[in-house]
C-alpha positions in Angstrom: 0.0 0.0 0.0 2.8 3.0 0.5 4.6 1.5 -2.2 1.5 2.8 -4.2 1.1 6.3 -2.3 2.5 8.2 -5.0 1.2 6.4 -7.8 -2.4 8.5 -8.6 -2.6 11.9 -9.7 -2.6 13.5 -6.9 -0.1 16.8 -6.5 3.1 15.3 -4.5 3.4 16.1 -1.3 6.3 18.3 0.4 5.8 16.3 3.4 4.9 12.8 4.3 5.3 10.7 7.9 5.4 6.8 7.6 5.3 4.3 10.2 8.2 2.0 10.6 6.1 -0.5 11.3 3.1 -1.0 8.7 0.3 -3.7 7.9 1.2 -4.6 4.4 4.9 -3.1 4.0 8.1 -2.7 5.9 8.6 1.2 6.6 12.5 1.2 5.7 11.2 -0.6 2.5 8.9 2.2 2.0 11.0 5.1 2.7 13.5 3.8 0.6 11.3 3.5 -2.2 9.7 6.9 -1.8 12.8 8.5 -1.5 14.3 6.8 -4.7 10.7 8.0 -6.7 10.0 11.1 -5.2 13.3 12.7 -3.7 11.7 16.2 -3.5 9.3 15.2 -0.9 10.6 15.5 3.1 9.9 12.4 4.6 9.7 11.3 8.8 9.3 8.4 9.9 8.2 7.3 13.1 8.4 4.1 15.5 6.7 2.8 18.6 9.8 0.5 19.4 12.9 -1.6 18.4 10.5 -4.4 17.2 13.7 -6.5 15.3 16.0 -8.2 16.5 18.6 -5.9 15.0 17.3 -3.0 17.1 16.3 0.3 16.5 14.9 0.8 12.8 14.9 4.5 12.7 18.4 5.1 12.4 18.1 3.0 9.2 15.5 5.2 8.0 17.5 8.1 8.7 20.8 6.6 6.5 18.1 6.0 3.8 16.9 9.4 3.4 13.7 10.4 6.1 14.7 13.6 6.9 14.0 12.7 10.5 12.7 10.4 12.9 10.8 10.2 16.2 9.9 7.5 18.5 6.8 7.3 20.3 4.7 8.9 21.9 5.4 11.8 19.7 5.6 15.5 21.5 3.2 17.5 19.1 5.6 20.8 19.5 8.8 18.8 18.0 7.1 17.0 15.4 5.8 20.6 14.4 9.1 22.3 14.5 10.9 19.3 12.8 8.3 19.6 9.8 8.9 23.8 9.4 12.7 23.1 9.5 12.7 20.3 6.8 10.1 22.7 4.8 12.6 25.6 5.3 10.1 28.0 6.7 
């Protein structure tokens, strides 16, 4: 299903937030692919928890272009300012 996000007509987006952690598709997987289709849009991705057994996916999602990452629970104010700075305004 997010492999397929950006595949109708719709406008693309200067912003997106994925889950690491996904019903249908791994969230690395995803922001990989976005990032590789769509490199103009910002993307953060966000985990409730280390669920592999390698640990901690969001530094992974980080080296594979989100443009940041939180953990949750999410503070409202940081994921705010996080998503001006990585629009630039």
């Amino acid at each position: 299903m997010a492999d397929k996000a950006f595949s109708c007509s719709a406008p693309i987006p200067r912003i997106s937030s994925l889950s690491i952690y996904m019903p249908e598709v791994d969230g690395i997987e995803a922001v990989a692919t976005l990032k590789a289709e769509k490199s103009a849009t910002k993307f953060i991705a966000i985990s409730g928890g280390p669920l592999r057994s390698e640990g901690d996916p969001l530094p992974e999602a980080l080296e594979l272009g989100a443009g940041c990452i939180f953990g949750k629970p999410i503070d409202n104010k940081e994921l705010l300012e996080a998503s001006e700075t990585l629009l630039g305004v």
